[in-house]
N, C-alpha and C positions, 0 to 999 in steps of 0.2 A: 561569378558563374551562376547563371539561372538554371533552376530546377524544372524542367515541366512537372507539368499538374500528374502524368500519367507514372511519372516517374515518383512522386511525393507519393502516389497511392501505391504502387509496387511499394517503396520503400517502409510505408506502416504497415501492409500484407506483412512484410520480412519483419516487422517488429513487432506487433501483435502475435504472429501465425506462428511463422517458421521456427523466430531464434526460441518462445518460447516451449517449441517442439522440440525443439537440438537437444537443449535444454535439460527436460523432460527425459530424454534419449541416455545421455549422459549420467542422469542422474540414478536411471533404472538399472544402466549396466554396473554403476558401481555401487549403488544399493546392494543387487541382486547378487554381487564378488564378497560382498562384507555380512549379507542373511546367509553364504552358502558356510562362509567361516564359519560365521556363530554358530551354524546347527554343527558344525565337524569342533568345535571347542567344546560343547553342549554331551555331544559323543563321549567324544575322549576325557571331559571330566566325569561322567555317568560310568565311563569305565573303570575309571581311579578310584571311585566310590567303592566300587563292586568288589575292587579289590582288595581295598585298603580294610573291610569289611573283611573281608575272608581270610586275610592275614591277623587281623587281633583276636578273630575266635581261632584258629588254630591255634595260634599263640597264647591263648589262655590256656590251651589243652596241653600241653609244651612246657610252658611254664609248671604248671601244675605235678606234672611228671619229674622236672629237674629238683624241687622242690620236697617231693617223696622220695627222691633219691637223696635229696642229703640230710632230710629227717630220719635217716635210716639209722638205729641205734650205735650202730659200731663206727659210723660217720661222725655224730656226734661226739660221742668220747674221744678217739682220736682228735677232732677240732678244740675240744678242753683242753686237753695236753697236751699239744700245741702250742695254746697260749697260758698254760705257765711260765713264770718268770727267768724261774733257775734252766728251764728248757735251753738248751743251746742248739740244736738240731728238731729235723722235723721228725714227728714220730712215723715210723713204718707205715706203708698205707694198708688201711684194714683192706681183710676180703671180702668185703660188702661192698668196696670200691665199684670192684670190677665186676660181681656179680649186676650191683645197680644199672651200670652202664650196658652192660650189654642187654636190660630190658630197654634202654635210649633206641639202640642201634636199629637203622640205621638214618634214623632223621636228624641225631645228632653226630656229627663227625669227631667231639672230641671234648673231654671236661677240664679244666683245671681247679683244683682246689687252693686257696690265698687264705693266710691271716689276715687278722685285721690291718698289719704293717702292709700288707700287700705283697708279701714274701709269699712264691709259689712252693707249694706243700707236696703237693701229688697232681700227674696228670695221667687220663684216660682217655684212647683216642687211636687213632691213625695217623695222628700229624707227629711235627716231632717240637721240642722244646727248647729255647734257648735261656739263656740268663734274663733276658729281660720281658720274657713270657710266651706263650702260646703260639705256634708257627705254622698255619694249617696249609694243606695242599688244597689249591683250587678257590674258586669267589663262595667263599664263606662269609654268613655273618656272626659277629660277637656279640653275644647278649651278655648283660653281667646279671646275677640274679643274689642279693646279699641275703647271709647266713645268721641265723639266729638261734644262741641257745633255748629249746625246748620249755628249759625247766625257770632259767632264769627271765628270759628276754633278752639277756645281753647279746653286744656282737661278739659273732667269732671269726668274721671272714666274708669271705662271698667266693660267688662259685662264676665261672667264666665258660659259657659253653658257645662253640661251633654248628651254626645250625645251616644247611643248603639253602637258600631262600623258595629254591622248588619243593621241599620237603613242606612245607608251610601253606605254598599257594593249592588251590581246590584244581580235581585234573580236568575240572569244567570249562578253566579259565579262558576266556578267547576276544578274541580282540575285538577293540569299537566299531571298527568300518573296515572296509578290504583295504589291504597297503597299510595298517598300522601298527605300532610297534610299542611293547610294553615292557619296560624294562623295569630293576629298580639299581640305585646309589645307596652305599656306604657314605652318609652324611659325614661323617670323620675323614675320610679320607677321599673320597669320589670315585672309590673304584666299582666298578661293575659288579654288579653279584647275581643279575640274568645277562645272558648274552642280548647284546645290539651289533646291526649291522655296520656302526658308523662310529667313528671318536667319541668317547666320551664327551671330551669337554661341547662337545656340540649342544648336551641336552642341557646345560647350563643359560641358553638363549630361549626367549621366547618363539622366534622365525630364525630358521637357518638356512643354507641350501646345502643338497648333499644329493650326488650324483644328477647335476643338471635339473636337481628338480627343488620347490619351493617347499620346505616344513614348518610344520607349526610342534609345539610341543607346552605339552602341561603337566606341572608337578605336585605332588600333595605328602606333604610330612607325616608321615605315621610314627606318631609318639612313642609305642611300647608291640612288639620290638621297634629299637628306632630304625626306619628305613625311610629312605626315599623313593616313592613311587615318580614313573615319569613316561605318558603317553605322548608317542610320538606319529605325526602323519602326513603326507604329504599334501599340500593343498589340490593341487589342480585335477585328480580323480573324481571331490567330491563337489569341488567346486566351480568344476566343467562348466558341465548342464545348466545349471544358474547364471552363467554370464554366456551361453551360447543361446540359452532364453531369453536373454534381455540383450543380447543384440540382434537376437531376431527382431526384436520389438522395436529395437531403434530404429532398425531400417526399413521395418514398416512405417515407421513413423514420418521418417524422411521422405521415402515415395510421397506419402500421404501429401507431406509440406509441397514435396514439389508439384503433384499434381493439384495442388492449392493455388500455387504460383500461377503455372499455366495457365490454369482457368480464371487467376485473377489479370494475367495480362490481357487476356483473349476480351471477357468482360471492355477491362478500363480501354484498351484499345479500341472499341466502339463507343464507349462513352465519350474520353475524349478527340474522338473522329468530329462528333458533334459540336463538343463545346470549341472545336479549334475553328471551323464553322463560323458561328455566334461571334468569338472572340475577332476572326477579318473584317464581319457584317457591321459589327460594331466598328471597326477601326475606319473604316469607310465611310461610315455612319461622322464619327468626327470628322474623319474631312472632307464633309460637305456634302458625300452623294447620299442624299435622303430617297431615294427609288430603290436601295438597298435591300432586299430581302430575305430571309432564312428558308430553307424548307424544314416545315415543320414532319418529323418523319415517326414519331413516336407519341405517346399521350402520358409519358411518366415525365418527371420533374424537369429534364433538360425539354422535353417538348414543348411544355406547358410556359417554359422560359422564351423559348423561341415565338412560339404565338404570341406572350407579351411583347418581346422586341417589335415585333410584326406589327402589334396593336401602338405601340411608342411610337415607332417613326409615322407610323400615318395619322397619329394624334400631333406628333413635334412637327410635320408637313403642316396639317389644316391649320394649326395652329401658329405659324410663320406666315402662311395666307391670312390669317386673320389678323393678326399684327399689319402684315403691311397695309392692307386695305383701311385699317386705324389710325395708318402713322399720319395721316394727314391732318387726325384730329385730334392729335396728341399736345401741340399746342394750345389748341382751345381751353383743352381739359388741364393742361398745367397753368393756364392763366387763369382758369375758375378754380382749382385747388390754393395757388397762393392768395387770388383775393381771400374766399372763403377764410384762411388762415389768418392774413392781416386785423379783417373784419372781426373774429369770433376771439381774438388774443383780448383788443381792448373791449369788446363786450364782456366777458369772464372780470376785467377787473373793476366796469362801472357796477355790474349784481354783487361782486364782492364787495364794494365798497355801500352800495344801499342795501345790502345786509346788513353791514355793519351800522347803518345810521339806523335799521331798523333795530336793532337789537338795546338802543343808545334812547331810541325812545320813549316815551312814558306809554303804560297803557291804553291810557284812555288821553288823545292827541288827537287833533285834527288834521297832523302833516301824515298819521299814517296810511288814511286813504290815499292820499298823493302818489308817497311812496309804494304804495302797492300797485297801483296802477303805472307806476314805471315798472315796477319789476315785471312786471304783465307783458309790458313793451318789450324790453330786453328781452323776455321769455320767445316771444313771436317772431322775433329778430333771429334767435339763436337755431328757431326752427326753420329759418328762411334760407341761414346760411348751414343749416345740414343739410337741406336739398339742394344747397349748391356743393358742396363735397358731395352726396350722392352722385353728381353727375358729373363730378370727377375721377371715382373710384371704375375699377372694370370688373367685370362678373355682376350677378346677380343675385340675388338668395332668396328663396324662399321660404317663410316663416309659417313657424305651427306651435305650439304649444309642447313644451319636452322638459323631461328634470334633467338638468345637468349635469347630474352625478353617474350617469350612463354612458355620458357624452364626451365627460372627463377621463374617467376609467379608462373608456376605450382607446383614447390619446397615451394614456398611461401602460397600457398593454402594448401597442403599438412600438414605441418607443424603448420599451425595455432591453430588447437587445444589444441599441446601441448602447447603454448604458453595462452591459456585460461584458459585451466585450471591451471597455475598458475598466475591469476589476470593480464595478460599483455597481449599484441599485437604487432604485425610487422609491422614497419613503410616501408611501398615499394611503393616507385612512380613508375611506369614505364614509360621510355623515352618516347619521341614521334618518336625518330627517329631509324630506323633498325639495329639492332648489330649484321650483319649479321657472322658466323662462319663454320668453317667444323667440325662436330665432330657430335657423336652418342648421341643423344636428350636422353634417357635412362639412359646412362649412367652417364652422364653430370646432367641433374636433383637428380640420386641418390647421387652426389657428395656436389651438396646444399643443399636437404632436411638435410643428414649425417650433415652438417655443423650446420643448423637451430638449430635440434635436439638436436646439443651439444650445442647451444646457450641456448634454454632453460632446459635444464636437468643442466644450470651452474645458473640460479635465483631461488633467493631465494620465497618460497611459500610465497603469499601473502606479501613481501617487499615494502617498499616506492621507491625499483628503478623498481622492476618489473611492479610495477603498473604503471609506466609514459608509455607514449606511445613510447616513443622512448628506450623500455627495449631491443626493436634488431631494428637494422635496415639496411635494404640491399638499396645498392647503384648499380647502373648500368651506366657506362660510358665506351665509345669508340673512337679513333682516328682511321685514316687508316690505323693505322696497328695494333691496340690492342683493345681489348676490357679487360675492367676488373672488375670483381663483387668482392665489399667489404662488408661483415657481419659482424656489430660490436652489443656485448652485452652487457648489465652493469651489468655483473654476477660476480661469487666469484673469477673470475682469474685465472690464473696459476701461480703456488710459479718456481721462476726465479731456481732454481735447478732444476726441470724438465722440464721447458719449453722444453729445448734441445731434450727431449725423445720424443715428442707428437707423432711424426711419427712414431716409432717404430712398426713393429709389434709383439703384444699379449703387448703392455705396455699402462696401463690406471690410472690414478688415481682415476676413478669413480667407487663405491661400484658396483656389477655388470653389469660392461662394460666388452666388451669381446679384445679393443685393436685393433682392427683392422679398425676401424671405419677411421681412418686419413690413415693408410696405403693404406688403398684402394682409396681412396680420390687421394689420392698423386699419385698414379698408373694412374690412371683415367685420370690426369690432364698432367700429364706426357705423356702418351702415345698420348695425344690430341695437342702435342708441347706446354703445356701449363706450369703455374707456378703459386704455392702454398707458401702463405709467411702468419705466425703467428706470432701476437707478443700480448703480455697478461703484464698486473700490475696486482696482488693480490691484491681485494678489490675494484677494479676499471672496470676492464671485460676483454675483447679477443677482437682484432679485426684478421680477416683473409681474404686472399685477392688471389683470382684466375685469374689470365690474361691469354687473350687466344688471338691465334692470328686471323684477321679477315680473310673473305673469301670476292667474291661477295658476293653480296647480293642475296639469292630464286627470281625465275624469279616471278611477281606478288608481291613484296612484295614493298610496300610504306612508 
């Protein structure tokens, strides 16, 4: 299944734009559900504080009281005789007992006095008593508060008193937030000791629900009196307005995405109105009808495509005219290219070999006049038959003086893209020093970029060799009398039974390559007095190598 183009760009609109809008959306309303908590947790502990505070100073005051009542003199003595040994019964309870208490009354509901065994002695109170202790009417708490002789420091007992837990709290007390509820627990037992609206066991959960509605609750252990404090609240009061904020905002947000959307359809739906256009003219274009033309309807980048197409076909027309009106003399030209070739193969090895005899001879010899005067020969020869390839080559150049490190670069920028997008890059230092040459800057750069091109059109997509950095990399070196640029790849190679063809023209090995890419190359470099040398391992890359010879150097050039 093919994607259109208009559809692929809607589809990153919705990936870029929208989803990370939704997103966004989602993430603000349940943000904004879990900041409304925390400030109602933040409450409701800030209340427990407040209270748990007002509970240990009362209960200092309290304390202190139960305290002066059983350091009461006639309390004392009675608690001594008591615990004597021979004692078999509790002694009568003084009248300081009851005087004492009814200064308690009425924040304390009730006293009991214990020996050190834990045997109940005397109780004071409203409530009633059983054998195994204290029995008060109503959610009372039991404090214990232990007894100490005066005089000696020994124990004698402890004292058991019944205190209301509202008698204790301040009558300020008020709740965190509207809807909450402040209770406290008998840590011993878990019974209520202020009223709540709801089961106990419920405040033993951190979240519960109670009457169709969502609570939170928070507890804090108050050491002395021991109680348990426990603020309880419903969520959805305070924590409304916080998620009905941030689904406002979602849904702004979405409009937002959508009318994103809209506006991004309405756009690419003109955009590719055009490219669909281009894409027929072209197809047209392939088969054969070169009168094909675009309207050029705009001057932003699809326009500017279209005027090139426009400018292509009536370049690829004149250009198909000019061929043919050539082809007549396309023979000529391939039988002066192969003499040329024949010719200049064994001249290359008779100067190699009177090199060689030059090099074989003594100084000072009367055969090396001879010999220099052949190599003279060959030389005039070898420039007889470059003017016979010149006039097998097509195009023309025009030569000027250029540093070639400008000229290179530019081939190397040029190219670069194709080398990205398959995961790799062109390694190119350029000299510092001037490679100064004669030759036509145009021509000369389409002869490297040509070269780049087939470097990476030979890596493999996304490879572990394309991917190093050094998957091409061009060299730039000169002496006084050469300059030479080498391009090596680590692509798939050339299989050693074509190597020999590379140059050919109309011979490629690449799925649609058109063959003419090296021959033109080679013309190019040729016609510049220069020289093209490939050598390739399959499996290993290509390297190719152009030497040109040097000129001055451009006047101004450093």
């Amino acid at each position: 299944m093919t994607i259109s183009f208009r559809a692929r760009i809607l589809l990153l609109v919705l990936a870029v734009a929208v989803l990370p809008l939704g997103l966004t959306g989602l993430w603000l309303t349940r943000s904004a559900a879990r900041s409304g908590e925390a400030l109602l947790r933040s409450r409701l502990e800030g209340a427990l504080e407040t209270e748990a505070q007002a509970l240990e100073r009362s209960w200092i005051r309290y304390r202190t009281a139960l305290l002066d009542f059983a350091d009461d003199p006639a309390v004392q003595r009675a608690l001594r005789e008591a615990a004597l040994p021979a004692r078999g019964t509790a002694p009568a309870p003084p009248g300081a007992l009851h005087v004492g208490f009814a200064s308690l009354e009425p924040a304390v509901e009730g006293v009991v006095m214990r020996d050190r065994a834990g045997r109940t002695l005397w109780q004071v109170g409203r409530g009633r008593a059983d054998a195994g202790g204290f029995l008060a009417f109503g959610a009372l708490l039991r404090v214990e508060v232990p007894l100490y002789d005066q005089a000696s420091g020994a124990p004698l007992g402890r004292l058991d008193a019944l205190v209301p837990i509202n008698a204790l709290r301040p009558s300020s007390a008020a709740a965190a937030t509207a809807g909450a509820v402040i209770t406290a627990l008998d840590p011993a037992t878990g019974a209520l000791l202020l009223p709540a609206p709801f089961d106990p066991s419920l405040l033993r959960q951190d979240r519960f629900r109670w009457n169709d509605e969502e609570w939170i609750a928070i507890r804090r252990l108050v050491r002395e009196p021991r109680v348990q404090l426990v603020a309880a609240a419903p969520v959805a009061p305070f924590a409304g307005p916080f998620r009905g904020a941030a689904r406002r905002g979602a849904l702004v947000l979405l409009v937002a995405a959508g009318l994103g959307v809209g506006a991004a359809s309405l756009l690419t739906a003109r955009l590719t109105r055009s490219l669909e256009h281009l894409a027929a003219a072209a197809g047209d274009v392939a088969g054969g009808h070169l009168g094909r033309r675009v309207e050029v309807r705009s001057h932003d980048e699809v326009g500017r495509v279209a005027g090139a197409f426009n400018a292509m076909t009536d370049s690829l027309r004149r250009t198909l005219d000019q061929l043919a009106e050539r082809e007549s003399l396309a023979a000529v030209n391939e039988f002066a290219a192969a003499l040329a070739h024949e010719v200049r193969n064994p001249l290359t090895s008779i100067q190699l070999d009177l090199q060689d005899v030059e090099e074989r001879l003594p100084d000072v010899s009367a055969e090396r006049a001879i010999q220099a005067r052949a190599l003279d020969g060959l030389r005039r020869l070898d420039r007889t038959v470059a003017g016979a390839l010149e006039t097998a080559r097509s195009g023309h150049i025009q030569p000027r003086d250029l540093d070639l490190r400008a000229t290179v670069g530019a081939a190397v920028y040029a190219a670069a893209p194709a080398f990205a997008g398959r995961g790799a890059r062109i390694a190119w230092v350029e000299p510092t020093d001037p490679t100064p040459v004669r030759g036509d800057p145009d021509a000369l750069e389409r002869v490297f970029l040509n070269l780049l091109l087939n470097a990476a059109e030979a890596l493999e997509v996304n490879s572990s060799r394309a991917a190093t950095p050094d998957a091409a990399t061009v060299e730039l070196r000169g002496d006084e009398h050469h300059v030479t640029v080498t391009i090596r790849d680590r692509g798939r190679g050339i299989p050693a039974e074509t190597l020999d063809r590379v140059f050919d023209p109309f011979f490629t090995t690449r799925a649609g390559g058109t063959g003419i890419g090296l021959a033109v190359a080679r013309r190019i470099v040729t016609a510049h007095r220069g020289e093209i040398a490939l050598s390739s391992e399959l499996g290993r890359g290509t390297v190719v190598e152009v030497r040109l010879p040097t000129s001055p150097p451009p006047a101004g050039t450093t």
